[in-house]
N, C-alpha and C positions, 0 to 999 in steps of 0.2 A: 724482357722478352722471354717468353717459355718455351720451347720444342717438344711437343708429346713424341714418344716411341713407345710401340706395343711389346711387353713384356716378352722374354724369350723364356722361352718352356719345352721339356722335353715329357713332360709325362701324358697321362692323360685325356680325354675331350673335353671331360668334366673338370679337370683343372684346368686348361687351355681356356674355358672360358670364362673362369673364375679370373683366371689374369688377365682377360680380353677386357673383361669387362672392370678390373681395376683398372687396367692401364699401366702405364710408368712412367716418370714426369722427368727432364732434366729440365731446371730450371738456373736462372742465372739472372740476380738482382737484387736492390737492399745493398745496404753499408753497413759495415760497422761500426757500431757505437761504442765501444768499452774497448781500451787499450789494456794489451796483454798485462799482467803481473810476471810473467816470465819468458818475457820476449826474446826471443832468438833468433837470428836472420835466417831469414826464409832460404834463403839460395845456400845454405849450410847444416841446416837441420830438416831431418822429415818429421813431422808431428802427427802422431797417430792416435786416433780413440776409439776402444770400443765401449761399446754400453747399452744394456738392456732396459729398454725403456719405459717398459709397461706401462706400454699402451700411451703414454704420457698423460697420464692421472696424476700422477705424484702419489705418493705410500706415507703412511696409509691413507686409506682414498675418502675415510670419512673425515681427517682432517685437511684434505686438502678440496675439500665440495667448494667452496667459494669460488678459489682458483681458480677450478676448471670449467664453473658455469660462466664464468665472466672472461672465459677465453684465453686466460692470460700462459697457461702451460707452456705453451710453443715460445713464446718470448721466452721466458723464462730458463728455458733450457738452452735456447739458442745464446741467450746471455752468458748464461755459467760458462757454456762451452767456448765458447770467446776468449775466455781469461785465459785460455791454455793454447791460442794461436794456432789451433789443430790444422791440420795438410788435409786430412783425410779423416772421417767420422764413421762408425760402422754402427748402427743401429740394428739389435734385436729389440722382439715381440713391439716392432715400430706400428702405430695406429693402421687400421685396416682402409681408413680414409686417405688415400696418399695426398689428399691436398695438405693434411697435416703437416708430412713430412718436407711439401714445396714453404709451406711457410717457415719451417725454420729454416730450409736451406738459404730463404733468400734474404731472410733477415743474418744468417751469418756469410752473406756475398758467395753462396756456393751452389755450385749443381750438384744436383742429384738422379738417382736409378732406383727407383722402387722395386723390388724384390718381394712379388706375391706370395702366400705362403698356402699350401694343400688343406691347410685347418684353418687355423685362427691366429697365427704367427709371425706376419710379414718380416721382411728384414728392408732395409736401404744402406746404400753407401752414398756419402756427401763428401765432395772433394770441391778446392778451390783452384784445382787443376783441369786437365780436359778429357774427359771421357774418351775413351779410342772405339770398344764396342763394352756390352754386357752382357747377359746370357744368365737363367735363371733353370737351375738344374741344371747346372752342365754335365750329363753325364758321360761316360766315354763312349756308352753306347744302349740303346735299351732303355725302356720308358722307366718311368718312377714308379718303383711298388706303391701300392696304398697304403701300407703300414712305414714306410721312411719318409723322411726329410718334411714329417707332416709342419714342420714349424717352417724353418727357410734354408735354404742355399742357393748361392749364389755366386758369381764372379763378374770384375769390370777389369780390363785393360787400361791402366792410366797413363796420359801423358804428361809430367814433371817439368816444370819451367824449367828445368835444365837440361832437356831432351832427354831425358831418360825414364825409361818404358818399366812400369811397375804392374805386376798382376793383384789384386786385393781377392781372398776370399770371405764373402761374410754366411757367417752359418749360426742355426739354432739348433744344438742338438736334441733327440731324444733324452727326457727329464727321468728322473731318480734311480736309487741306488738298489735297485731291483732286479732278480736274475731276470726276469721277460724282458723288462725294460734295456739291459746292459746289453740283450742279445740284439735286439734292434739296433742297437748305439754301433754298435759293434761293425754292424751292417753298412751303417752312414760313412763309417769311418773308413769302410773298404773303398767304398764306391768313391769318395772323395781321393783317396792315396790312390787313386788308380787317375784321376785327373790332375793331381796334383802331381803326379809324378813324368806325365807329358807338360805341365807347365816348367817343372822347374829344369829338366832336361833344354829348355830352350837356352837355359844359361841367365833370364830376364830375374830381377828378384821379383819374390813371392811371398805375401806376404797371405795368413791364418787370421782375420778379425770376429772371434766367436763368442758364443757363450755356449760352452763344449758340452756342458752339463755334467761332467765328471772332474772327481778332484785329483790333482797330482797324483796321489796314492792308489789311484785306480788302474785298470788293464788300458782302458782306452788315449792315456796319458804317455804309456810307454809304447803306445805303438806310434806314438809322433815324434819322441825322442829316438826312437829305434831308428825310423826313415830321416833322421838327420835335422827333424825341425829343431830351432832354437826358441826358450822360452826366453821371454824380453825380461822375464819379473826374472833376477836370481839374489838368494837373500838364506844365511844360514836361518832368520826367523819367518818360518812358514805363512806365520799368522801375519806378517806386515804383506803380506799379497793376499789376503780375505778381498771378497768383492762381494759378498753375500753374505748377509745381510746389510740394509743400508743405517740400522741404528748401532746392533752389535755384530758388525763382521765374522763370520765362524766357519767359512770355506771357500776356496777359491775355484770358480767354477768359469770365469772369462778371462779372454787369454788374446794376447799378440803373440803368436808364432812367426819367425822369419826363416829364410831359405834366401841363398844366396850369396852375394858381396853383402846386401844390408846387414844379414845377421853377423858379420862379422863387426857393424859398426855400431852396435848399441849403446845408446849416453844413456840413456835413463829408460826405466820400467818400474810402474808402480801402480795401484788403484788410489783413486781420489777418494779419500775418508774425509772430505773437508768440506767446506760453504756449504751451500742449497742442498750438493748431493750426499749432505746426512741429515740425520734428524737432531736436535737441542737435545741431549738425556735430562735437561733441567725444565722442560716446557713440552710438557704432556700433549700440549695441542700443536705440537708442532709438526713438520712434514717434508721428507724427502724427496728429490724430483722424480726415484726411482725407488724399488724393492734393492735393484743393484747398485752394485757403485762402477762407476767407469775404470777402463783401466787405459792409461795414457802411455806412450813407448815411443820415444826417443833416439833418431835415428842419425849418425853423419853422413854427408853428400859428398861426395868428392869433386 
């Protein structure tokens, strides 16, 4: 069984109907097939992913034509993502088609909230838990410029089989290492810390699922550390948390941030450089399920 609900949007009329007329799907259906490789009791661990999806074509796009004319992407990623027992999935640049995003939700047994984007960007959040509400731009107050958040933002309220209430935000920042570009980034990242900073005052954890488009090294990284976020990836080598590129890794630009009692409980933080989501360096014709690589974070439940 599916339930449509119409996207929640602050900006806009011209975007308002750009999300009226996507829509946003929770859906809920499909089994799993494929038993974890590192399974962990659910009522003990939160398993988290994010990951840029482009478009789900798979990279490069001219060796992955077969693939994607004969359909088979959406399995295929719904598969990989399986082997890591994920809680929660946060999908950037997710297909502009949300039924896309309904087919792998239901082949990995999960609902989902599509998350319209003002350009060409959408995002989604897929949980195996219960949606409480969603809301797409949640700003604190005041429509969406036309020049931010042209890719995605968004938030969903979650309910945790162990009754406990988590907020996810999933976003696509403004791209490159650009002074115009950084000044807009800049912008995104106010307007976010001014809602995040009424979410996490509630005392609920809060959890950042992005692709921030800035690397650690950058201004817009220290203003997430400044406000108290914790990064899930910590590691004296920089380069073991690359999530970009997906053949040779060379910056880290997606990120799990936590706030709260969670980030006090992190087991693991890492990008997946591994199976489908890289490409063979020994087989030219070969192809990743993304440009990015996911990054997976690891959380105790009490």
């Amino acid at each position: 069984m599916r339930l449509n609900h119409p996207a929640f949007s602050n900006s806009r009329r011209e975007f308002l109907k750009k999300a009226a007329l996507s829509a946003a799907g929770i859906g809920l259906s499909g089994m799993k097939t494929i038993i974890p490789k590192q399974k962990l009791e659910s009522d003990a661990h939160l398993r988290v992913i994010t990951y840029n999806v482009y478009e789900v074509t798979g990279w490069p796009r001219d060796n992955s034509t077969h693939v994607r004319n004969t359909g088979q992407m959406p399995a295929r990623i719904a598969q990989e993502l399986l082997l890591y027992d994920p809680d929660i999935v946060q999908f950037s640049e997710a297909p502009r088609d949300h039924r896309v995003v309904r087919e792998i939700a239901e082949q990995m047994n999960m609902s989902y909230c599509f998350l319209p984007s003002a350009g060409h960007w959408p995002g989604a959040i897929l949980t195996k838990h219960k949606f409480l509400e969603f809301k797409n731009v949640p700003l604190v107050s005041g429509e969406r410029e036309d020049d931010l958040f042209t890719r995605h933002w968004g938030k969903a309220h979650i309910l945790l089989h162990n009754a406990e209430e988590i907020i996810i935000h999933s976003a696509h920042l403004y791209p490159h290492d650009r002074p115009e570009n950084n000044a807009i980034r800049a912008r995104e990242i106010t307007h976010m810390l001014e809602t995040l900073e009424q979410d996490t005052s509630s005392g609920k954890n809060v959890l950042i699922l992005a692709d921030l488009n800035h690397r650690p090294d950058m201004a817009g990284y220290a203003r997430w550390m400044e406000a108290g976020w914790k990064d899930t990836f910590s590691s004296e080598d920089e380069s073991a948390g690359y999530t970009f590129r997906a053949d040779e890794p060379y910056q880290r630009i997606d990120y799990v941030l936590a706030y709260g009692p969670l980030a006090e409980r992190i087991v693991e933080g890492r990008p997946l450089f591994e199976g489908a989501f890289r490409t063979n360096p020994v087989d030219p014709g070969s192809f990743a399920l993304s440009d990015h690589l996911p990054h997976l974070a690891v959380f105790g439940l009490q």
